[in-house]
N, C-alpha and C positions, 0 to 999 in steps of 0.2 A: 929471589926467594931462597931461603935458606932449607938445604934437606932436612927434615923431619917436620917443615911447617905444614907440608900440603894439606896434611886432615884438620890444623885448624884452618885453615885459610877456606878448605870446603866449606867446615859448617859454618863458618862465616857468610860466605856466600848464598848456601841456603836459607839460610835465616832471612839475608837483604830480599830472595829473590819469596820468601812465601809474603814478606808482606809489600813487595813492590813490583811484580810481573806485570808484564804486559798483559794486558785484554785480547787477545783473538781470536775470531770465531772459529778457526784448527784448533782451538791449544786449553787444553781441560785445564782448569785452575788447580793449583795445590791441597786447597780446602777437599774440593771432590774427589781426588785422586786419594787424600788419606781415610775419604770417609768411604773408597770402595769401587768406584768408577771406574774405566777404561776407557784410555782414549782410543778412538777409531782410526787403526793403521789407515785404512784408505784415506781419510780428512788429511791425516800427519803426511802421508807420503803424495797426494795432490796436493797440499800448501809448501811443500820441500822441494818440489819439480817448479809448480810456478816461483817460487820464493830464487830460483837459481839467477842471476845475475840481474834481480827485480825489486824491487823497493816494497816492503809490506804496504806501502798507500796503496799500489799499481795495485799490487796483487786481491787485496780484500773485494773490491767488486770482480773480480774474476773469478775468485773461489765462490763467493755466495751465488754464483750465477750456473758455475757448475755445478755446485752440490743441488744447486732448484734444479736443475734440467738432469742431470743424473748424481741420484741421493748416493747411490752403492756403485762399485766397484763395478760389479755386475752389469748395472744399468749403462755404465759407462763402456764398458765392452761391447753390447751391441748396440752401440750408437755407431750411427753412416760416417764417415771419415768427416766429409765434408760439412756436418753440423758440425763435429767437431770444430773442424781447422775455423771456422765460421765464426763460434765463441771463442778461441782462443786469439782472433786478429785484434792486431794493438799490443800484444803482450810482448810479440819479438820470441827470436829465438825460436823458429818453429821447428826445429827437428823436434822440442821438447814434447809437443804436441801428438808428433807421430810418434815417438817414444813411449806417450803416455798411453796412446790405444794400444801399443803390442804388449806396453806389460800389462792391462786390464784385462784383455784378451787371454793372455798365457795364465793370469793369474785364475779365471772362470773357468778354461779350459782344461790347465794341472793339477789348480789345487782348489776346485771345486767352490770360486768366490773369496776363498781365504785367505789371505796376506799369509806366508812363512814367518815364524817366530821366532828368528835369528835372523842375525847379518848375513852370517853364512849364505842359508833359503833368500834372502833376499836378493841378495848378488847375481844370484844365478838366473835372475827375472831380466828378459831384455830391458835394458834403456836404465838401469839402477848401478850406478855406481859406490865406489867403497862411502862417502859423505853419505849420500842421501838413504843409503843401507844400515848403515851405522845408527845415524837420524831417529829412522824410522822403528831401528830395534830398540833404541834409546827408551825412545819416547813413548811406543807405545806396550811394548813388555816388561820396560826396566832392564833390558840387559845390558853388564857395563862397557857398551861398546861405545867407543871414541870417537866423537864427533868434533870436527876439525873445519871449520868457515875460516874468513876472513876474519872476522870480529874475535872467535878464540884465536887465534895467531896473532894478533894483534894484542889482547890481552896477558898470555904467553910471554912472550916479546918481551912485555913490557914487567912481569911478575918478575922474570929472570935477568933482568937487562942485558938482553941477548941484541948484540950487535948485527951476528951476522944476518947479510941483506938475502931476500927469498928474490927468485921462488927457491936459493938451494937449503936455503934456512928451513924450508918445509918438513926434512925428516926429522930435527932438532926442534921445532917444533908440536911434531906429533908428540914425541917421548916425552916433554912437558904437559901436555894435555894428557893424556895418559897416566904419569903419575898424578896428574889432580883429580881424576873422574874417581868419584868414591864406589863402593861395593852395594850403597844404599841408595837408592832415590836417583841413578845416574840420568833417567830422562829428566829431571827434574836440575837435576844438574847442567847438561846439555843446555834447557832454554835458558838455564840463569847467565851463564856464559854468552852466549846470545844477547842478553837485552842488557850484559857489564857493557858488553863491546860499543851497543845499540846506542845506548843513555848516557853512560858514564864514561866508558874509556873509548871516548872515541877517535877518530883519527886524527882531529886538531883541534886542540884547546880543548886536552880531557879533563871534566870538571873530579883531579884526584882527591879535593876535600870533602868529596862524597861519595867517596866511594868505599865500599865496604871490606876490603883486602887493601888496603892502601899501605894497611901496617906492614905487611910481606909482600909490599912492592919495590924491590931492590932499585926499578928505574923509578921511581918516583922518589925514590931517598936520594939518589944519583942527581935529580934536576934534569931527569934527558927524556921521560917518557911522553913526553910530546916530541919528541924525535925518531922513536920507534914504532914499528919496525923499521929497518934499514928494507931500501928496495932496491936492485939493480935497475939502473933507467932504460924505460921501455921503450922499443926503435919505435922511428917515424911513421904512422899509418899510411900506407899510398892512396892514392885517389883514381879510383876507375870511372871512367866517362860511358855513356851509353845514350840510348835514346827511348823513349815510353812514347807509344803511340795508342793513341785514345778518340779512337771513331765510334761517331752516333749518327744513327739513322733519322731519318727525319722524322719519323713516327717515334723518335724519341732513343729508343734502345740502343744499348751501348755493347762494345765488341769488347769481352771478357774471355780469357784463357786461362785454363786452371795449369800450372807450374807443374813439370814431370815429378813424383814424388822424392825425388831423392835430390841432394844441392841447396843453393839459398833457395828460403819462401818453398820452399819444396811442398808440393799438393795446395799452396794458396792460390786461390784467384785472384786475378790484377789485368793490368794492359799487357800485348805483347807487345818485349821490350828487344833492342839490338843490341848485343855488349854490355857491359856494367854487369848484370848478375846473369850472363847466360852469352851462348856465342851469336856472332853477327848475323845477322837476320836482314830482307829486301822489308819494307812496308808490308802490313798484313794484307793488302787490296788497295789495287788502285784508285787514287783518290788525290786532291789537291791538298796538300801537307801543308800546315800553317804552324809556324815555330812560335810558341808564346813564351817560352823563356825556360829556365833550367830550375831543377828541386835539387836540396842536397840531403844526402841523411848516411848518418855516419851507422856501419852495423863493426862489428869486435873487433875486426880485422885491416877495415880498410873501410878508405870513405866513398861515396857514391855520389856522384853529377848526372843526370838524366835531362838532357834535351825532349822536353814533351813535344810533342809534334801531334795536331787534332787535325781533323776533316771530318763533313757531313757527307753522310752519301744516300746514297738512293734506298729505299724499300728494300730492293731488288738487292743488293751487295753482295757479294760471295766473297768470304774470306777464303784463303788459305790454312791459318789458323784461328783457335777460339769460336767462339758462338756468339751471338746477338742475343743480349739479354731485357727481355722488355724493359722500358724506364720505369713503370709502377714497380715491376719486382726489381728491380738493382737498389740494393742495401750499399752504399761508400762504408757502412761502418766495416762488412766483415772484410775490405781490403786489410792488408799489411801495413803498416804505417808508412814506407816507403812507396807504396802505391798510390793511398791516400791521401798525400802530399802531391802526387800529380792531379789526380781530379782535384782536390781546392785551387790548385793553381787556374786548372780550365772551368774550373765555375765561377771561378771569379775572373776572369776575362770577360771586356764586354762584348757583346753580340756583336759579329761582323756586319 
């Protein structure tokens, strides 16, 4: 992109995005935003926390599910952790979760239910970072603060034919975004950026004959913006090995332990596990250990093998760790995904 293009290359963009946005149940449409609206910081800043390393498919039944079980801010503050972390399994990423109660909390306790109306006030709320601050000021006050994802670095990227490879290309990419965020309508700007990256300039095979900046796209004049960004290649994930042990009583109930709150799956319920995501642990209670075979599931950093190991025990059983949870109340859904990859494993083993 050439200097002096940004302000057309915005109201270009605006333009594409009032009459081609996304539908989602966060995100106030442009129609109602000119005719007077406000969207609700809480909606924008719980679809911005789950939205964090999560697919909008994932995410939309977990937003509507929160906003039914708590509408406001508020309501979500004095909600029990554990309902929490409950709805939240299957999303991954659980610090997000604990996150999300201390800033609802901070937020009913400091400021009285009310979101801050700056990035600034926002920052300062545990568990919010400069993105989802930004975001949040964007989107729902209009302040022209600089919202910076994947999707605008990517778009960025490819406006400037900026070769160099991120993540050190990130502060060369902020100052791109930044000159293109206009003084008018910047949340409105924010989602359109969002749904170029989403739709149109995607990461391969970006459809550039539709898109609506294509004319002050330097890499699409070049023939390379299906090349861009540049990435330094990411090192090898290791693989930790462990073991998931999953005892049921004969009256059915199963031995469940809630994860110390802080670390992986921190505050979720699961089996207790030895190694893989926590240190080496004896079997929860003595019992005749049957190996049915191994789950695998990758989380950010590293990948994870879990030898599941089941036994039936008596009525009577005393664990060391965790509690016996009757079988009519044991929910599989509110395990963690990598949990719940062990029970379908042991449910579908046939009966010894």
């Amino acid at each position: 992109m050439r200097d002096g293009d940004e302000s057309r290359a915005g109201a270009a963009l605006l333009d594409w995005y009032d009459r081609h946005h996304r539908g989602m149940p966060w995100r106030m449409p442009p129609a109602a935003k000119a005719a007077g609206a406000r969207p609700d910081p809480y909606r924008v800043w719980l679809s911005e926390v789950m939205l964090q390393q999560t697919t909008v498919a994932t995410v939309r039944g977990y937003y509507e599910k929160f906003t039914s079980l708590w509408p406001t801010v508020s309501d979500l503050a004095r909600a029990e952790d554990a309902d929490v972390m409950a709805a939240w399994a299957g999303l991954g990423y659980y610090a997000r979760a604990r996150n999300l109660l201390k800033c609802a909390r901070a937020v009913l306790k400091d400021h009285g239910g009310v979101f801050p109306d700056s990035a600034e006030g926002l920052r300062a709320l545990p568990g919010i970072g400069p993105y989802t601050a930004a975001a949040v000021a964007a989107i729902s006050y209009d302040e022209p603060a600089v919202v910076v994802d994947g999707n605008v670095e990517r778009v960025v990227a490819r406006l400037w034919a900026d070769e160099t490879p991120l993540p050190g290309a990130k502060p060369v990419f902020t100052d791109y975004a930044t000159r293109l965020t206009p003084a008018a309508r910047p949340g409105d700007h924010a989602q359109a950026m969002m749904d170029l990256g989403a739709t149109i300039c995607s990461p391969r095979n970006p459809a550039c004959a539709l898109c609506p900046v294509n004319d002050f796209c330097a890499a699409h004049k070049a023939g390379i913006a299906a090349s861009l960004p540049r990435k330094m290649p990411k090192p090898e994930k290791p693989t930790r090995q462990g073991t998931a042990y999953l005892a049921r009583r004969r009256d059915g109930a199963v031995l469940i332990e809630t994860r110390p709150p802080k670390g992986l799956l921190g505050g979720m319920p699961g089996f207790p596990t030895s190694g893989g995501v926590g240190p080496e642990i004896p079997p929860p209670l003595p019992a005749y250990w049957q190996n049915l075979g191994e789950v695998r599931h990758t989380f950010t950093h590293f990948h994870l093998v879990l030898q599941v190991m089941v036994a039936e025990v008596g009525n009577n059983a005393t664990p060391w760790t965790g509690q016996f949870v009757a079988g009519a109340s044991f929910d599989p859904a509110v395990l963690p995904t990598a949990m719940r990859k062990v029970w379908d494993l042991a449910a579908a083993a046939p009966a010894p």
